[in-house]
N, C-alpha and C positions, 0 to 999 in steps of 0.2 A: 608575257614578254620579258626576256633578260633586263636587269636594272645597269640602266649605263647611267644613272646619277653619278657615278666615280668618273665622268668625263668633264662634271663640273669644280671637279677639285683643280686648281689652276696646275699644282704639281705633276697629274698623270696625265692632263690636258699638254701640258709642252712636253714628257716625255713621248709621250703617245703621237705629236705632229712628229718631232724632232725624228722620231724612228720612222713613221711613213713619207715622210719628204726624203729622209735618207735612203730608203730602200728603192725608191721610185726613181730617185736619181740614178742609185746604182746600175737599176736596170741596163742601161743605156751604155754605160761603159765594157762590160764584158764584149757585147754584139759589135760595139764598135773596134774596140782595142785587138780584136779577131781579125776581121777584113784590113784593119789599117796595116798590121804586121805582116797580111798575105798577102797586099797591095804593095811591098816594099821591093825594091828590085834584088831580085835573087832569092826571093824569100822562099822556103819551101816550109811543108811541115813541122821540120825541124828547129825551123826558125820559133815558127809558134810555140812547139813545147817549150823550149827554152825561155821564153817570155814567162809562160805560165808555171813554169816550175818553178823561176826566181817568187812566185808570191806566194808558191804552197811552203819552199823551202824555211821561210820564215817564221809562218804561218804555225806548222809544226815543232818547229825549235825552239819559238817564245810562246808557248801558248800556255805553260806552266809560269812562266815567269811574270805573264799577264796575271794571272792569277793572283799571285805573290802580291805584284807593284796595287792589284784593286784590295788588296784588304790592308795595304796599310794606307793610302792616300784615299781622300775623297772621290768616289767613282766617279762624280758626273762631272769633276774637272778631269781626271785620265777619258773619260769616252769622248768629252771635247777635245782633247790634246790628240787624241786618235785620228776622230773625224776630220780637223783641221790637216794632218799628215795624209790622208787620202787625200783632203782637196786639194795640197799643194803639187802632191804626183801626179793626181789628173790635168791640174790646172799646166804642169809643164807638157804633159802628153798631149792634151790640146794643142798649145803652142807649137809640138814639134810637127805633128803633121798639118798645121792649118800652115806652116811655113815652108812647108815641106821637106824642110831638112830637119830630119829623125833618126841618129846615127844607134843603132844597135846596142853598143851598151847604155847609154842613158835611158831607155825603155826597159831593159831589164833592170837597171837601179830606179825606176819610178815602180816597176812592177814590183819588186823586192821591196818598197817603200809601203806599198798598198797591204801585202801579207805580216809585216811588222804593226801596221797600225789593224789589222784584226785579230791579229792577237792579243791587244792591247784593251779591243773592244770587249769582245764578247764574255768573257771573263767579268767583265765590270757590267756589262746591261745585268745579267742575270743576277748580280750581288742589286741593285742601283734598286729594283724593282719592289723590296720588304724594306727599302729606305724610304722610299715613296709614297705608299700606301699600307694600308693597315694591312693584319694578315689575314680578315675574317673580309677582303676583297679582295687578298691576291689573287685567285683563281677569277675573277670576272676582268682583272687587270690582263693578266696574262691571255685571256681570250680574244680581250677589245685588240692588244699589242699585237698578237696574229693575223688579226682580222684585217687590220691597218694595214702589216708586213705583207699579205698574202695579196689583197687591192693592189695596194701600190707595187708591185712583182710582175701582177696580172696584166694591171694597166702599160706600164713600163714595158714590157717586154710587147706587146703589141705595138708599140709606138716608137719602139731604139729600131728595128728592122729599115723604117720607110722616115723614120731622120736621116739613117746613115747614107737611103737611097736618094734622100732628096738634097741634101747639104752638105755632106759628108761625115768623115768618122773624127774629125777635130773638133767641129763643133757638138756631135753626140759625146765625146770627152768634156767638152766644155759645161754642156749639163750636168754629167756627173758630178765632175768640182763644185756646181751651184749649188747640187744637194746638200753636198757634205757641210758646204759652210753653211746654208742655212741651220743643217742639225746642227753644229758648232756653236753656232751664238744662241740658239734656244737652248742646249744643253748648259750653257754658263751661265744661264739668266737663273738657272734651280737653285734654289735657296737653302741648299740642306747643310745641316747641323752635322757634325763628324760622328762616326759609330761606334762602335763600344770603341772604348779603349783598352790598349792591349800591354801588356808590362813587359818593359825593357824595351831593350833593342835587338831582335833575335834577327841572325845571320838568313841570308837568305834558304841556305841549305836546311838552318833548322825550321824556316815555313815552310817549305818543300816535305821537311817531312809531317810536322805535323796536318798539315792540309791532305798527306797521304794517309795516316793515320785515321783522319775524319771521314777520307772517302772509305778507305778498306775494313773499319770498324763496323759497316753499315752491310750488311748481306743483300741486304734488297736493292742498293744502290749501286756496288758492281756489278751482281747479275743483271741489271738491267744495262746499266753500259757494256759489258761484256757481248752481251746479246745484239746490241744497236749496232756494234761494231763489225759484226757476222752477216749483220743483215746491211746494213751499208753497204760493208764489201759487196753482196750478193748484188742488190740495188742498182751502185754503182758499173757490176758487169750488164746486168741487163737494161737498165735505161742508158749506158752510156756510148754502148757498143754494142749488144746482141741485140737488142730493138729497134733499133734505125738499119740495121742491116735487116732483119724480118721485114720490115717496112718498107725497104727498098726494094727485096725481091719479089713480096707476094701480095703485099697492101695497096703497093702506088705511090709509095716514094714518101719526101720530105714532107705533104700538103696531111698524108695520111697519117705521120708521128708528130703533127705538130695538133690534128687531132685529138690523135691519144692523149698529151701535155696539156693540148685546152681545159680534158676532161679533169685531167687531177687539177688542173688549178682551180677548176671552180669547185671539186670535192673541197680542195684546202678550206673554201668561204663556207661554205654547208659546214661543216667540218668542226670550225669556230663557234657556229652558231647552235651547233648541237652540244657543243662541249660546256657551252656557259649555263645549259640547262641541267648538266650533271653535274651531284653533289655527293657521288659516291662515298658512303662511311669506309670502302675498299679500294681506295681509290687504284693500285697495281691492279688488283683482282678484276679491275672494269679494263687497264687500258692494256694490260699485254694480251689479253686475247685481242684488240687490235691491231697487233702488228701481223699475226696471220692474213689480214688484207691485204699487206706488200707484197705478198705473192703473187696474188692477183696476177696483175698483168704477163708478167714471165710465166706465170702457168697458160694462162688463154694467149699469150703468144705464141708457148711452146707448144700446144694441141690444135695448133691453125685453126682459131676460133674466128669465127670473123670480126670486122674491122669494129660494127658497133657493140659487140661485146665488148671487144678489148679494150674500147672507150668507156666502158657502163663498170668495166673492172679498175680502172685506173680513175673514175671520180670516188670509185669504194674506196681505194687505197688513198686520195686526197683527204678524204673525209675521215677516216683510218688515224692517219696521222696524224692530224693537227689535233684530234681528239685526245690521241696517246699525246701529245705534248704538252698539251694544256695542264692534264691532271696529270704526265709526270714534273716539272717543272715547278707548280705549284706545291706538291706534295716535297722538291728537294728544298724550297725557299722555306717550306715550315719547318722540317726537319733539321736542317743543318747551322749550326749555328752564326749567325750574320756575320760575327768577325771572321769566319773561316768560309762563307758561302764561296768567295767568287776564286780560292783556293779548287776549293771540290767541284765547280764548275769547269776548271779548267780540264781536271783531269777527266770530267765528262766529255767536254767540248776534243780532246786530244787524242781518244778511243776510238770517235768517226772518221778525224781529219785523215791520221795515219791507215786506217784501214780502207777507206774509199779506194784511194791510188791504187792498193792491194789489185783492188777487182776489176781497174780496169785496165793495168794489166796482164791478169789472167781471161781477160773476155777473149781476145784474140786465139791464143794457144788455145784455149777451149771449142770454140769456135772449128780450128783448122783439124783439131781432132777426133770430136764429135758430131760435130755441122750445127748450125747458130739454133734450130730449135730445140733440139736435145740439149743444149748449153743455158737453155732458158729456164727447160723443165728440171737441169740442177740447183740454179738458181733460186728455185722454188724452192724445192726442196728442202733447200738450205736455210731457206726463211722460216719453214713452217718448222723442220725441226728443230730449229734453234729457237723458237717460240714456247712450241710442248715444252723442251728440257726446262726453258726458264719458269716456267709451270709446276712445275713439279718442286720447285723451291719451298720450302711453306712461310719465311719470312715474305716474300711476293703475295703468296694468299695471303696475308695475317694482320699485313701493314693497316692500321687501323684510323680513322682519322676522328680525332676529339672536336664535339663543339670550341671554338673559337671566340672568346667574349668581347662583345664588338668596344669599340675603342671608345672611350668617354668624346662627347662633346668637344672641337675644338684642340682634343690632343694631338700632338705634332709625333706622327709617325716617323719622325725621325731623329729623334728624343731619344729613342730605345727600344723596350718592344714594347710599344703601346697597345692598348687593347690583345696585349698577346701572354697568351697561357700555352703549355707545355700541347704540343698543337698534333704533335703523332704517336700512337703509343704503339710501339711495336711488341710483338712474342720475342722470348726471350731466346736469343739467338742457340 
């Protein structure tokens, strides 16, 4: 059995709620914030994009800067300051449709409101995580966190659908808000000691570069983001566009792709729990041949496989995933230095954001071109070759991971780096 004794640590115990109360909330807001904007008079499509572009536009333009603001302030006061900024957009979103006067730009500045405070976020989780616990438990840390993340997603999204039908989409808004400020006053209650300290006062431009520095210094760390980025875009064409239309014509419609998404969410949970059992000395060498699973599905879509394959392929690809994230995330928290993690984070986190949109819109034109199955089977393609090339890196082979000396008795992980020695030895680039 995995050792979840690190849930008795009171520190990873409220990170650990604070994230799946947050995520479980979240659920509900999307599903909602969707019909509420197409329930609006006069609203068309266009309406909606424009909602949701105001939160990617942000989203993408601070997500470096998120970066920056988490390595010089205390993380888990910026991801409270976050979290509190969603509750307050939702908390007005709420308001405007339970009143039902919801005037068009104030939804897009709640929505622009939402994409500011995750860029704010996620920058800061991923630094917050080697503050909290030791590093010869980050990797079962980062497991329980998915496992949390991925329940509460699972639950939540089974449950925002038949709120929004039963009470509406202001009080499913209203949930959301609960969430966040629950995570908000859990996240302030953490008791952490500030991190290394850093000399001077350097301009933002000069942590922008050297936090680029730290990411492009590292061969095995762009190639892998490089790679995540190609495959998202792909991803993003076929689950977000070319598979709901296969679904529609030759599956049986919505009941049948939601299916398919049942299957990867429960791989996500298998996924976590196979990943806290891997303690790979190679830890890239184990999880990039996982992303060849993304294909999955866009392949057995795009060869008219039928419906419960394409489901037995898409819980591969859940399980795929969360695998590859566990032991790449844990493998960047040891490697990169703490003062600069949530720096190199960002420019992680900035590779997928920008590229996703890419792919979905080139689904369409693909699509009108090819016809939606042969758009799948590039899709694939795209995956699996862009996997080999990362392969063939040898920093990717080589990355090596060092015993860990576990942390004395009663030391505070977030003192420095307790219990931590020089944690990955790489070949010399």
């Amino acid at each position: 059995m995995p050792d979840l004794s690190i849930l008795r640590d009171r520190r990873f115990a409220v990170l650990f709620t604070a994230r799946t109360i947050a995520v479980l909330g979240s659920a509900f807001g999307p599903v909602a914030l969707t019909f509420a904007v197409l329930d609006l008079p006069g609203a068309t499509a266009g309406t909606l994009t424009l909602v949701l572009t105001a939160q990617t536009v942000p989203e993408i333009a601070l997500m470096l800067f998120g970066g920056v603001i988490a390595d010089r302030v205390p993380r888990h006061l910026l991801m409270t300051t976050a979290e509190l900024t969603a509750a307050l957009a939702f908390s007005v979103l709420a308001v405007l449709f339970l009143t039902g006067h919801a005037p068009l730009p104030v939804i897009v500045s709640c929505s622009a409101a939402v994409g500011v405070s995750i860029a704010l976020y996620y920058p800061a989780l991923t630094g917050l995580v080697p503050d909290v616990v030791p590093a010869e438990r980050l990797h079962t840390a980062n497991a329980l966190l998915r496992f949390g993340t991925n329940a509460a997603r699972l639950l939540g999204l089974s449950l925002a659908g038949g709120m929004v039908a039963l009470v509406g989409s202001g009080w499913a808004l209203a949930t959301n808000a609960v969430g966040y400020t629950i995570s908000a006053l859990l996240l302030a209650s953490l008791r952490l000691r500030r991190g290394p300290r850093r000399d001077g006062n350097p301009s933002i431009t000069a942590d922008l570069r050297e936090g680029w520095t730290e990411f492009a210094s590292r061969t095995w760390l762009w190639v892998t983001v490089l790679l995540f980025a190609v495959v998202i875009a792909a991803m993003q064409a076929g689950h977000g566009v070319l598979g709901p239309v296969v679904a529609r014509e030759h599956l049986g419609g919505a009941a049948a792709w939601s299916t398919v998404l049942l299957g990867q969410s429960v791989g996500t949970l298998v996924g976590v729990v196979v990943s806290m059992r891997l303690r790979p000395r190679r830890p890239l060498l184990v999880a990039i041949p996982m992303v060849f699973a993304l294909a999955l599905p866009s392949l057995l879509l795009g060869f008219a496989a039928p419906l419960a394959v394409v489901v037995a392929g898409s819980f591969v690809l859940g399980v795929a995933f969360n695998t590859f994230g566990v032991l790449f995330e844990t493998t960047m928290q040891r490697e990169i230095p703490r003062e600069s993690l949530s720096r190199v984070a960002s420019y992680d986190a900035l590779g997928s954001f920008m590229m996703g949109p890419l792919g979905l819109l080139a689904a369409a034109p693909l699509a009108s071109a090819m016809g939606a199955r042969p758009a799948l089977l590039l899709c694939g393609a795209v995956t699996v070759a862009a996997t080999a090339c990362a392969l063939l890196v040898p920093q990717i082979r080589r990355l090596t991971i060092t015993p860990v000396t576990p942390a004395p008795e009663g030391a505070d992980s977030a003192d420095g780096q307790a219990g931590r020695e020089p944690a990955v030895a790489t070949a010399a680039s």
